[in-house]
N, C-alpha and C positions, 0 to 999 in steps of 0.2 A: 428370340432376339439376342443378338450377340451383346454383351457386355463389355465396356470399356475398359480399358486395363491400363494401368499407371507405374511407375517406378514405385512413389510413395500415394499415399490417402491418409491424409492430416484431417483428424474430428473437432473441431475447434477450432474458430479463427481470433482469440486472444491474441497477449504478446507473446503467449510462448509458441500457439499455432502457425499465425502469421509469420514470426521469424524461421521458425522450421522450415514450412513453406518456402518462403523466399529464399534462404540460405540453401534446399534440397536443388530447387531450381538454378542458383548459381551455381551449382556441384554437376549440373547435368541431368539431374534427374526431368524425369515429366511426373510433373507434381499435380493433386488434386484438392482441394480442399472441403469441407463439407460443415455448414454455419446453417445452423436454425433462425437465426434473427435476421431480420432483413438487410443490417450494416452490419459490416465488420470492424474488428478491433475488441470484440467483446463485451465484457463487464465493465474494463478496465477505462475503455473509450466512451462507451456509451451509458454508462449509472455508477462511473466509480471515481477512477484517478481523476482522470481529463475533466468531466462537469466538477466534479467538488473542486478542482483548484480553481476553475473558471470562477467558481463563486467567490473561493476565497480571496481570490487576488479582487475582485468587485467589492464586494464587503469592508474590504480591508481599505476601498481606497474612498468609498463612501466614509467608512469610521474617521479618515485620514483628516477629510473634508468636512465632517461635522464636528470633530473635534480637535484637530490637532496642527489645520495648517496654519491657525491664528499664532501660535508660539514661531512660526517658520516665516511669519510679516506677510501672511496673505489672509487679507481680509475678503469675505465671500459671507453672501448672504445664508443660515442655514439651509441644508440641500435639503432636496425632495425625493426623495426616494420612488422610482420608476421601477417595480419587482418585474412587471413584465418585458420589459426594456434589459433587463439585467436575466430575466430567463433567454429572452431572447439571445444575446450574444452568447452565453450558454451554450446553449443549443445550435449556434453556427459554428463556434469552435469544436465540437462533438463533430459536426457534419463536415469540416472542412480537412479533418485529423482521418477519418473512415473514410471519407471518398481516396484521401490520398493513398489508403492500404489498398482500396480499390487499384489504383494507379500502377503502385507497385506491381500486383497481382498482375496485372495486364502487361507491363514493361516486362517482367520475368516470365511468361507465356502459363501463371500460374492459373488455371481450373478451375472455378467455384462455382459450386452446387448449393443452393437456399433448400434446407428440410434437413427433420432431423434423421440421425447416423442411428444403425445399431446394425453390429457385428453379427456377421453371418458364418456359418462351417466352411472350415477352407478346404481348397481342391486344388491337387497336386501342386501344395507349396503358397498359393496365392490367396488371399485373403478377400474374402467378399465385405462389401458394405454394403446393406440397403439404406435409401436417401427416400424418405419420404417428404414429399413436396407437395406443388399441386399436383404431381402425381408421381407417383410411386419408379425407382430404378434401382438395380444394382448397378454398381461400380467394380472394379477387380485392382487389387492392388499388391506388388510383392511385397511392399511394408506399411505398416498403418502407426502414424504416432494419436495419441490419447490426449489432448488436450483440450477438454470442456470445462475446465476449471472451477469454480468452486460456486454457492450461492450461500445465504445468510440465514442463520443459525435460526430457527424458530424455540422461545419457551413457550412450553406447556397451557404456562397461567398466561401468559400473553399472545393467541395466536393470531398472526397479521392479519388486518382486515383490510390494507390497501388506503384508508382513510384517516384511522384514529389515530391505529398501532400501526408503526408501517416500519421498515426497513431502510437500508442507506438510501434505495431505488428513489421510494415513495419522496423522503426527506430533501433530494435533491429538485422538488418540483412542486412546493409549495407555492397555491396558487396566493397567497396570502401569509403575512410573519404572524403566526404562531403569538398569544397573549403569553402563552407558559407551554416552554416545549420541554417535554422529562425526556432526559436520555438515560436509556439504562446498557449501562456498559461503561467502562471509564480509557476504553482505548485509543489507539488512533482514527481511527471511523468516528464515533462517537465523541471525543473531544473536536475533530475537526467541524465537524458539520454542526457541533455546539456551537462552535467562534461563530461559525457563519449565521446564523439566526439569531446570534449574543446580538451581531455586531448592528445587525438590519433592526434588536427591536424587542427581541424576543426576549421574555425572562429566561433562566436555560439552570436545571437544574441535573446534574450528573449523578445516578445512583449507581454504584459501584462495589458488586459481594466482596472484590479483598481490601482488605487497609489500607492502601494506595495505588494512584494511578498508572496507566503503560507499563504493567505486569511482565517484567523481565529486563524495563531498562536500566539504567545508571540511577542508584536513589537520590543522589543529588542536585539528578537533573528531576526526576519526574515532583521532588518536593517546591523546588524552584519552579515548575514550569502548574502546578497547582497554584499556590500563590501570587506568579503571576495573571493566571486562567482567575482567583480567585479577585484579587484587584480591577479587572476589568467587569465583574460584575458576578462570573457565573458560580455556583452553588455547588453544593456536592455532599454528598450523603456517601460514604463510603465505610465499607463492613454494612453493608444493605443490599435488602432486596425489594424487585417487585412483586407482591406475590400476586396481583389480580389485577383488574383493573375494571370497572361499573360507569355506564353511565347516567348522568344526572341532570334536569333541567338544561341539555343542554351542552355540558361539561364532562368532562372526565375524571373519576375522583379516584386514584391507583392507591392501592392499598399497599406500604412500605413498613417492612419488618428489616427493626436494624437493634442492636443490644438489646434484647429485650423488650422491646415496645415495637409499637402497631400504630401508625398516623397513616391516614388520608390525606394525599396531593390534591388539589385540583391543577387541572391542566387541562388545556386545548388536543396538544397532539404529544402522542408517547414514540419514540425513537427507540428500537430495540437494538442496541450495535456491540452483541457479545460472542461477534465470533462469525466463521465461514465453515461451510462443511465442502466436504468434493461432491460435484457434481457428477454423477454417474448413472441418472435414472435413466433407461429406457436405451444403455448403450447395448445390453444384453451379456456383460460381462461375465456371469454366473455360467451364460450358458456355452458360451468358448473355454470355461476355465480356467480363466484368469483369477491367480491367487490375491487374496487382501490381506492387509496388515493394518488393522483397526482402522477401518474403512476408507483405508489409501491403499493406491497400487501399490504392489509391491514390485521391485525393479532391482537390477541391480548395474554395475558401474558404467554401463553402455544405455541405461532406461528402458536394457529390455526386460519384459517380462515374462513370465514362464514359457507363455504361449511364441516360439517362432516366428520372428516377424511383426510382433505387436508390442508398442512401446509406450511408455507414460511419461508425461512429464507435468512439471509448474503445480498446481494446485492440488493435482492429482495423487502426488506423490509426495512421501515426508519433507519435510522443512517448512522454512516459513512464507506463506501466502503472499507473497510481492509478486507482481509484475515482472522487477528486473530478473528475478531468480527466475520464472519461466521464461522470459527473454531467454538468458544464456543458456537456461536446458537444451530450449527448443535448437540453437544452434549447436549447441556443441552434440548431443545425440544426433544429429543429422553429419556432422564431423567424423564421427565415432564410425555411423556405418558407413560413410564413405572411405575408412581406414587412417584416419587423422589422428594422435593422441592428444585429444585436447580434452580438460576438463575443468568445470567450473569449482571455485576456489570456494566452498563452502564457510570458511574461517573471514572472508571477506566480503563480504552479503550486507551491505549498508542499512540501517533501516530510519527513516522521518516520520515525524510527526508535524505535519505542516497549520500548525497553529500559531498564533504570533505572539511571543518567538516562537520560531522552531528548535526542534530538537530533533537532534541527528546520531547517531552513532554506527560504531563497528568495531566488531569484535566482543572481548572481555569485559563484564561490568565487572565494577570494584568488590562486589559481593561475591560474584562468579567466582573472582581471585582466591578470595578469603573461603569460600569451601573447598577450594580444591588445594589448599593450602601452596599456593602460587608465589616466594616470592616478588614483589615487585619496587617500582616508585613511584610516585606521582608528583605530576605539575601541573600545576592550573593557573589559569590568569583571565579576570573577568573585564567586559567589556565596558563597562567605568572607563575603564583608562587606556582605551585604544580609542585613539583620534578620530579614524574615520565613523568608529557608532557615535562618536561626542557630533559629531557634524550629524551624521542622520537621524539625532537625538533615538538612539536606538541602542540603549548601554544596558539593558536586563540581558543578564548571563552571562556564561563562562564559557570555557575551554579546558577540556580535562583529557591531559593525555596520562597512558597508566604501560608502562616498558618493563621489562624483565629485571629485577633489583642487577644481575649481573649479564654484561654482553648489552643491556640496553634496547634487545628486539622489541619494537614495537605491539603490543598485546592489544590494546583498546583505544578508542578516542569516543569522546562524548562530548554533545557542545549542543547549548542550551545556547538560541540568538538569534539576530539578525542575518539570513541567508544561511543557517546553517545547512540546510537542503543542499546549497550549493557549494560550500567551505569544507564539507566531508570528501569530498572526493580526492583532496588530495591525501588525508589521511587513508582512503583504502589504496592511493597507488602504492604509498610508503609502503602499508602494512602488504599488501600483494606481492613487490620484490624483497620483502623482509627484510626493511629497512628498518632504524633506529630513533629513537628520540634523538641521536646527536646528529643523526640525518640531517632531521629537520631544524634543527638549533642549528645549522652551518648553511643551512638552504635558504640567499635572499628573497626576501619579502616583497614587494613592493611597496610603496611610502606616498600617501595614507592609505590601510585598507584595511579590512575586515580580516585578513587571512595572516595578520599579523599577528591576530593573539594565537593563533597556532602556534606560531617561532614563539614566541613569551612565556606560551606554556612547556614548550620545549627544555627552553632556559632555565625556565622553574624548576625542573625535573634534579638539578641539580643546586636551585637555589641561585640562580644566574639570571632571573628574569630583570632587564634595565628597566622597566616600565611598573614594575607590580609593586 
């Protein structure tokens, strides 16, 4: 039986696949793509980004309504919380966000094969996949990009069991709030989907092996955004670990070594969220010879790898585990081999923590500076006293920009707040065209908003802030 043959064969329909995809296809190509799970969009769509904001944004306005519209002159009976009502919509934004990569796929005349991918020997130049489904095929393709992306780190002492211990997967789909949910890990996964079960009810206690949280951001955001995590109720054991975890009458009682001593938790359900590994099982990479670099593809400025024709990107490959960063992989490597010079701005790679507040940043932490002996300066200016968080009574945090002591190039921004998720963006256009802190201290604001304590921290930079 003759085999199909394609321009490209994309393994993975994430966002770094599906943009490949799509982008191969606007370039001309006849594109293929090939997805084990029955929707597309991934991890990302289906157990990651897209449901845990769903929840958050729910959560947050449940908490809004049980506690905080009374100060705003709206009096409301305490609300009732409807978890299945709130999985539900969940779970159509999931379905309505996937069908629509469906859509694309079909508008862009892109290919999709349900079963899993694992690379085959290639033959004069062309690269085989076999697609096991309900029933088994090859495929033929002159180029193949890698994008299966990553799954969640199992320990040892704690291995999932889908119920007790479970993962971001599991946590997203509690049929019931949790009396005491232990999360171990203190990062973004694990503080977010903290808030979310803080907010619905849940006791929520963070156990975290380093001495503080979000391991590589700005310290004075991640001290600030504890304190505030800590005021709204949740707990934290950090410089600890899980080492076990038994069950009892019932309960679960995790065994927690932190300075020296040994205490028992009890807890309903344990959230294990310390990390992602690449997903690679059953690609067959060993046996095409495709080389590794401590258990990431190795690749180099086009995302190809060793092997002719076969290419990695997004999770697969070094850097950080985001969505956006395989987003622009997957397009600019499809750029690359169509002979474009385009390439993604590493130095500019945003990254959130969508807890409330948020925190945001990009670029250089202040610490980062100070090992690399970086002159610089800094300005900060906190939302106290910007108008518009005084009206959304939403004043926790700052804005910290951090520019080159001389020349004033923009190095870092970090912002602890209200919409910060959304208020970074203009700090990575700045830092993208290598613009300036006086950039931005010359650049109108709009009057009242949120994106004004960026200009104030501008200002600060030189001790110029009118407002601080």
């Amino acid at each position: 039986m003759s085999e199909e043959t394609f321009d490209l064969i994309v393994i993975g329909a994430g966002p770094g696949g599906y943009v490949a995809a799509i982008r191969g296809a606007q370039l001309g190509m006849k594109v293929a793509v090939v997805e084990k799970r029955g929707s597309l969009g991934g991890v990302c769509l289906n157990e990651g980004c897209i449901p845990s904001k769903a929840l958050l944004d729910s959560s947050e306005l449940y908490h809004l309504a049980k506690d905080r519209f009374a100060v705003h002159g709206i009096e409301v009976q305490p609300p009732t919380l409807n978890l299945g009502q709130m999985m539900a919509r969940k779970d159509d934004v999931v379905k309505k966000l996937t069908d629509g990569i469906a859509f694309l796929f079909k508008k862009n005349k892109v290919v999709s094969f349900l079963g899993t991918a694992s690379l085959l020997s290639s033959e004069n130049g062309t690269h085989r996949v076999e697609v096991k489904g309900e029933e088994t095929k090859v495929i033929s393709g002159k180029k193949v990009i890698l994008a299966t992306g990553s799954e969640a780190v199992q320990i040892p002492t704690l291995p999932f069991d889908g119920e007790s211990v479970v993962s971001a997967r599991e946590a997203l789909s509690f049929p019931t709030v949790p009396e005491h949910l232990l999360v171990v890990g203190g990062g973004y996964i694990g503080l977010e989907l903290g808030s979310v079960w803080l907010r619905l009810g849940a006791k929520v206690t963070v156990v975290e092996l380093l001495p503080r949280l979000v391991a590589g951001s700005d310290g004075q955001v991640a001290e600030a955004l504890q304190r505030s995590l800590k005021k709204q109720g949740m707990a934290f054991m950090l410089g600890a670990k899980v080492a076990g975890v038994a069950k009892k009458d019932g309960k679960l009682l995790a065994r927690v070594e932190g300075e020296g001593e040994t205490q028992e938790i009890s807890c309903d359900k344990v959230l294990v969220a310390v990390g992602r590994r690449p997903l690679t099982a059953g690609l067959n990479l060993e046996g095409v010879g495709i080389a590794m670099d401590g258990g990431r593809i190795r690749v180099d400025a086009d995302y190809a790898t060793n092997v002719p024709g076969i290419y990695a990107i997004g999770d697969l490959i070094a850097g950080p585990m985001l969505a956006h960063k395989a987003m622009e992989e997957g397009a600019v490597c499809v750029e690359r081999m169509h002979g474009e010079p385009s390439q993604v701005d590493y130095g500019c790679i945003p990254g959130v923590c969508y807890t409330w507040p948020e925190a945001a940043s990009v670029g250089k932490t202040e610490e980062a500076l100070k090992e690399e002996g970086v002159a610089y300066k800094s300005g900060k200016f906190s939302f106290i006293a910007n108008g518009r968080a005084k009206c959304m009574d939403e004043t926790e945090g700052f804005v910290k920009l951090l520019t080159e002591a001389e020349g004033g190039r923009l190095l870092g921004v970090h912002i602890l707040g209200p919409r910060a998720s959304d208020m970074i963006a203009e700090a990575v256009t700045v830092m993208a065209f290598g613009g300036s802190g006086e950039d931005i201290a010359l650049t109108m604001h709009a009057h009242p908003t949120l994106s004004e304590a960026i200009k104030e921290a501008a200002l600060d930079l030189d001790k110029r802030a009118i407002h601080g």
